[in-house]
C-alpha positions as CSV (number, residue, x, y, z in Angstrom):
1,X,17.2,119.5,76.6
2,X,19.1,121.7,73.6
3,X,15.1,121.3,72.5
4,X,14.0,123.1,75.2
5,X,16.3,125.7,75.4
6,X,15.7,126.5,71.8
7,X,12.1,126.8,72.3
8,X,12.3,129.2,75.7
9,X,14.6,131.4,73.2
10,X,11.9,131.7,70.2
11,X,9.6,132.8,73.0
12,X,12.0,135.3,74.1
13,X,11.4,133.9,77.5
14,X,15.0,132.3,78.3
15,X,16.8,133.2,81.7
16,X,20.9,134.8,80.9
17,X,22.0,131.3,82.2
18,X,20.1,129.2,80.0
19,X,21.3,131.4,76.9
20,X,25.4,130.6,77.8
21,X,24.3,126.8,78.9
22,X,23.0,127.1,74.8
23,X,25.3,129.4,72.8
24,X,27.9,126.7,74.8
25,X,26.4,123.3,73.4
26,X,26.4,125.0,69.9
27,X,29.8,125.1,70.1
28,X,30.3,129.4,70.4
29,X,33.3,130.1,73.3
30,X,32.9,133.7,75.1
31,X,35.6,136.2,75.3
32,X,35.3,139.4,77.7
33,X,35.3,142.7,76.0
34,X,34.5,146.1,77.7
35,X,32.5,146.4,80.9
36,X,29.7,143.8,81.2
37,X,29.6,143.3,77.1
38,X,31.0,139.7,76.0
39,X,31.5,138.4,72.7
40,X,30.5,134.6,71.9
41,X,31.9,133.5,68.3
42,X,32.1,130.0,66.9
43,X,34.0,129.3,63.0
44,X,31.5,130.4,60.0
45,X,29.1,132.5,62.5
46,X,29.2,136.3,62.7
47,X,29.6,137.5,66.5
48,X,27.3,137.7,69.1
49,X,28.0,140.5,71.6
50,X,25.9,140.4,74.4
51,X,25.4,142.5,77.9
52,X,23.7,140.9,80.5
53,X,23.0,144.0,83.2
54,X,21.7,141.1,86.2
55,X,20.1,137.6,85.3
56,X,18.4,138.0,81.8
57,X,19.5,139.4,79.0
58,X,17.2,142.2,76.9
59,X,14.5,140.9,74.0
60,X,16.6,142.7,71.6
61,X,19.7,140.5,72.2
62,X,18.1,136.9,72.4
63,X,16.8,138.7,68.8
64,X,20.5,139.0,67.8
65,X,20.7,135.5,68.6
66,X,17.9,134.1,66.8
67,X,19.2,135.5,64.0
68,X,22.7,134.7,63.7
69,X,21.7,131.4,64.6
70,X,19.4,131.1,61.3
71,X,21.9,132.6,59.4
72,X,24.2,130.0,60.1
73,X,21.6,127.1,59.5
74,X,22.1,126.1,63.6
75,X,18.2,126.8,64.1
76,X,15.6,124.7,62.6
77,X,12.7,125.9,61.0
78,X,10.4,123.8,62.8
79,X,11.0,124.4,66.0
């Protein structure tokens, strides 16, 4: 399933819900900051800060995401 999810977000073709279900399972927690912008941290990780303006989030962001999550070794390469 944590497969899956993985997958959809390499595409960049992951719904908002899917994205939480995930940042979630790896371990980040979400705290509210300003407006519609949440931050998702997790120990040795730099933050995510994410706004979700209706059900998916923009390209850009699940970007972010990729990123921080090969930065901290939490994505493998061969996916």
């Amino acid at each position: 399933m944590r497969q899956k999810k993985l997958e959809k977000l390499l595409r960049l073709s992951i719904s908002g819900k899917e994205v939480e279900n995930l940042l979630t399972h790896l371990g980040f927690q979400k705290r509210q900051a300003k407006g519609s912008h949440v931050i998702w941290f997790r120990d040795g990780c730099e933050p995510i800060v994410l706004a979700r303006h209706g059900k998916e989030f923009k390209k850009g962001y699940l970007r972010q995401i990729v990123k921080v999550l090969q930065k901290s070794g939490l994505l493998d390469e061969k996916i």
